[in-house]
N, C-alpha and C positions, 0 to 999 in steps of 0.2 A: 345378568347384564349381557347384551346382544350388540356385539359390536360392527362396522364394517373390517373385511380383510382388505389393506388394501392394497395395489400392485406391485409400491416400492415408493423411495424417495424420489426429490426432484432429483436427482444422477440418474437413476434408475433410468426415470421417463425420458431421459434426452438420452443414455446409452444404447436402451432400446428400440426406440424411434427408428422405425424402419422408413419413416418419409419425414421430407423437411419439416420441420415447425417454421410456418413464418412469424413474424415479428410480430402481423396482426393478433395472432393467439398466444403468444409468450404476454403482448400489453396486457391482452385479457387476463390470462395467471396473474401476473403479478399486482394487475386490479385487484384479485380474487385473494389473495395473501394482504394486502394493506389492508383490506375490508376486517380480515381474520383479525391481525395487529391491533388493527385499530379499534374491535371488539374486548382484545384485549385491555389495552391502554384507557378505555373510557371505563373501565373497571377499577381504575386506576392500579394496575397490576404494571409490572414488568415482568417478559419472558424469562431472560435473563441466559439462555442456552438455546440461542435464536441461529440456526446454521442448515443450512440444506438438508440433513439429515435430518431434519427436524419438521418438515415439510413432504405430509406424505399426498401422493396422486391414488386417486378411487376414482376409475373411468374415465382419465383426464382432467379430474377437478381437483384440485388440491386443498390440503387440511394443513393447521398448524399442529402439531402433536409434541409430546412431554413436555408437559405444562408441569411435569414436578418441580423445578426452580421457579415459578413464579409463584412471584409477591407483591406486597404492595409496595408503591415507589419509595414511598415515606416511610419505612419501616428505619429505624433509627440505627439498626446494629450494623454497625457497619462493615466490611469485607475483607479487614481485614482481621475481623474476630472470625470470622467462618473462612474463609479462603475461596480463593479466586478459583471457578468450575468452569471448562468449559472448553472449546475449537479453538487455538490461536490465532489462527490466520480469521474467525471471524468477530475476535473481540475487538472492544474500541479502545483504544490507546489509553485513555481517562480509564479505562477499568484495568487495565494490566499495571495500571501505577497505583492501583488498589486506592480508587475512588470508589463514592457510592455509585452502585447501579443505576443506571434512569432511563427512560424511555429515547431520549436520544441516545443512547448505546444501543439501542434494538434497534431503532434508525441507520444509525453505522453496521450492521450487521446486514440489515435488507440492503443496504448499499452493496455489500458482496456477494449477496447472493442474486440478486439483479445481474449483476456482472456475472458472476456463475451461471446464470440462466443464456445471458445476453449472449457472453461471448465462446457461451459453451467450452470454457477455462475453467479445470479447480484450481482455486487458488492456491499458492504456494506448493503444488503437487511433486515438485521435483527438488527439495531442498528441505534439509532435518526443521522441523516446528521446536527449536529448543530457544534457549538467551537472547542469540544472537539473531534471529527472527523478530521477537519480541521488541529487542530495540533498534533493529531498524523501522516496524512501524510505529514507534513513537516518533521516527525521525521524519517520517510520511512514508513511506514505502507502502505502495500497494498492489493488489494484483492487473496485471496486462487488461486493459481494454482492448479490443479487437478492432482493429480500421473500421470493421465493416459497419457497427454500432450507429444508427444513425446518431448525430449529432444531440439531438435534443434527450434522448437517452442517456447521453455519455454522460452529457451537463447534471443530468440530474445524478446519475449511479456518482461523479464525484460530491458533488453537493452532499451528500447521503452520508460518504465518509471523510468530509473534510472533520479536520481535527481539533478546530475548531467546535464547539457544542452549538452556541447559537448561530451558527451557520447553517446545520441543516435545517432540514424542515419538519416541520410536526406531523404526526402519522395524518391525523388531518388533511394537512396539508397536500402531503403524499398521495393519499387518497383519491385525493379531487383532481390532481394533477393527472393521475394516470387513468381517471373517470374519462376524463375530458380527451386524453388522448384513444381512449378506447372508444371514445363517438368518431373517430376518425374525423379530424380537425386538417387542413386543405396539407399545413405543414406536416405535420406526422405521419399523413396518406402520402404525399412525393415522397417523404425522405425514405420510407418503409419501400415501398416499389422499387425505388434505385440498389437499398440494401439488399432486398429480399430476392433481385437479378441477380445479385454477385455471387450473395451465401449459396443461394438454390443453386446455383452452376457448381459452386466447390463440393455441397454436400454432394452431388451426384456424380463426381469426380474423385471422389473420397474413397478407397479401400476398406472393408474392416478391418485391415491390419492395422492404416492409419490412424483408424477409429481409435482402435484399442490402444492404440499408442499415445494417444492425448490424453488418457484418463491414467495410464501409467502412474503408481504415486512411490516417492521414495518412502524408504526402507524404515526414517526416523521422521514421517512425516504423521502426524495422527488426525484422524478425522472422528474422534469419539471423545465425550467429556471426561477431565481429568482433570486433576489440580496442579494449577500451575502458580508457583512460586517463585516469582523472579523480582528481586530487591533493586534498587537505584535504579531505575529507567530513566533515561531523561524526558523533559518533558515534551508532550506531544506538539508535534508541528508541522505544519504543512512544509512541501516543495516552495520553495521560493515563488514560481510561476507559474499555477495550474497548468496556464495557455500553453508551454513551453513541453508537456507531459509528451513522454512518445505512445502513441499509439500503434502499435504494429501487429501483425498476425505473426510476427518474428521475434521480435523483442520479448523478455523472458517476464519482467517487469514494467511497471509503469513510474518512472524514476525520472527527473531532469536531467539530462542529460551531461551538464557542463560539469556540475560540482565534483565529482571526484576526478575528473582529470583534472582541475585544476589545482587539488591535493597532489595529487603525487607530482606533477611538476615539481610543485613546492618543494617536497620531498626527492624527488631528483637532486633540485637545485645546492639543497644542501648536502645530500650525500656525496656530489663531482666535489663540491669546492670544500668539504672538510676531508675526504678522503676516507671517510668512518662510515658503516652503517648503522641505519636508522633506530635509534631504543634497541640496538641488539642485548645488551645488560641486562632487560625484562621479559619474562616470558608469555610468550603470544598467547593468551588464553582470554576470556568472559573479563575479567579485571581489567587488562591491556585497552579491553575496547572502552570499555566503562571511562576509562583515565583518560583518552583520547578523546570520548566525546565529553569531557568534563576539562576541557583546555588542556592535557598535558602536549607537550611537546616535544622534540628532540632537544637538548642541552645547544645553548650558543659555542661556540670552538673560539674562543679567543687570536687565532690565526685566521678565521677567514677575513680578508679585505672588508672594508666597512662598506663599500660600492655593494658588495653581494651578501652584507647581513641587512642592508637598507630593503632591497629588493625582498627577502627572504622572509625575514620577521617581521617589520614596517610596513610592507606590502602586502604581503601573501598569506602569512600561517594567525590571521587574526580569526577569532572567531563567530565574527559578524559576519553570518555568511549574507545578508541582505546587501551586505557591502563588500562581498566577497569579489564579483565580478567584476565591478571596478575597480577595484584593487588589484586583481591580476592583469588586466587590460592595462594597464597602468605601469604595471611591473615589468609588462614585455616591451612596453614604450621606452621606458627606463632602462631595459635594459641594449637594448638597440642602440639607444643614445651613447649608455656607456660605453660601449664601444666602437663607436664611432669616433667617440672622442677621448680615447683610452689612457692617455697618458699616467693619468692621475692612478688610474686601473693596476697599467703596468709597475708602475711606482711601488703600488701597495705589495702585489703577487710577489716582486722580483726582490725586497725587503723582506717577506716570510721564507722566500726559498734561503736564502743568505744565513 
């Protein structure tokens, strides 16, 4: 048997790349992988170990390769008789909670590695691939989209990894869509030009120290298949607000922005006014998190004033987070109030100091 050598993986080609890639030849690649995909998929196989590494370049064309985890999609045994194989950071959330494999998990997959190509990011590069990874993208966590992405790209690379199943799109689908942007359609030629002035300035602005600096990966991060065993995840779920997503060349993540500060407020609010810290009694560890996103809470202090357990627990620490921001908007309204018209306030505090 007589194979091609080929030059490296998709890292490779963008680490080595001595001249910009624009946007117009990345749509091409990633035409040229959905095409791959989608040869697969109407086999009705899934890959199933779908990650950049997996995607090799021969004279700028690229290949899908280690097709030894693919199967067919209908195969009945299910994954949690064989165990879960594979790159953290590019499984989909419905497989890390040890669901059957499907063709929209290889979907979520090209979703990152799109975004790997796009925004020239490895995902999750700088932070251990262990638990606590794992459950925050069931929580939606994903990696950095880059400003510079044109818009109609971005739309798509989330669509790809919403966590949601029937939300993305069928490789089919995929396919055509990026068919159609690779005929250079009036929108994807503007938006690409405007990108492709900004990128091209920075990459020619770029050191290779720099270079080498963005591919940096930590020490507990792995980018090779391995079996990952992680029990109670919760279940997968988008950000609250796609729209709301930060996009930055800065930003470490691509995460809503609002939700955790309005946790620890919370958790402020109760640490000033009971005088105790937070679950210090449990040890911070994989369980602690587990408990937390499975509603546990701090204990109520029977001395804090009912004004500030109204605000606290009634308000704030619910875990509707769809109703979370109202809730907190609310709380600081309330709270303002209260104190403006404190009497009742004072009454309570000045009765527990006694």
């Amino acid at each position: 048997m007589v194979l091609y050598y080929c030059d490296g993986n998709l890292r490779n080609y963008l680490n080595k790349s001595k001249i910009y890639i624009n946007y117009k030849s990345k749509i091409d690649k990633l035409q040229q992988i959905a095409r791959g995909l989608l040869d697969i998929h109407n086999a009705e196989k899934v890959h199933k170990d779908f990650y950049s590494g997996n995607i090799l370049f021969y004279r700028a064309v690229p290949f899908i390769s280690d097709l030894g985890m693919c199967k067919p999609e209908n195969l009945k045994k299910s994954v949690k008789e064989e165990g879960i194989y594979g790159v953290l950071p590019y499984m989909a959330p419905e497989v890390l909670r040890e669901y059957q494999y499907t063709k929209a998990a290889d979907i979520y997959s090209f979703g990152i590695i799109m975004n790997e190509f796009l925004s020239e990011e490895i995902p999750f590069n700088d932070i251990p691939h262990d638990k606590f990874l794992a459950i925050k993208i069931c929580k939606g966590l994903r990696p950095t989209i880059s400003k510079d992405v044109p818009k109609l790209l971005t739309d798509l690379i989330i669509k790809c990894w919403d966590a949601e199943i029937k939300n993305r799109p069928t490789t089919k689908e995929l396919y055509q869509i990026l068919t159609t942007w690779n005929n250079e359609t009036k929108d994807i030629k503007d938006s690409e030009y405007k990108c492709d002035k900004i990128k091209k300035e920075k990459f020619k602005n770029r050191s290779n120290e720099n270079k080498s600096k963005s591919f940096q990966i930590h020490p507990q991060a792995f980018y090779t298949s391995r079996l990952l065993n992680y029990k109670n995840l919760p279940k997968p779920v988008n950000y609250l607000d796609l729209s709301s997503f930060q996009f930055s060349s800065d930003a470490n993540y691509t995460t809503q922005s609002t939700s955790f500060n309005d946790a620890c407020i919370t958790m402020l609010m109760w640490e000033i006014s009971s005088g105790q810290l937070t679950i210090y009694n449990y040890e911070h560890y994989c369980n602690l998190a587990i408990n937390i996103i499975n509603s546990m809470r701090p204990k109520t202090i029977s001395e804090i004033p009912s004004e500030y357990k109204s605000l606290i627990g009634a308000k704030c620490m619910k875990i509707d987070m769809k109703k979370k921001k109202r809730k907190v908007d609310n709380a600081f309204a309330l709270t303002e109030d209260t104190f403006k018209d404190s009497t009742k306030l004072r009454k309570s505090v000045k009765r527990i100091d006694l």
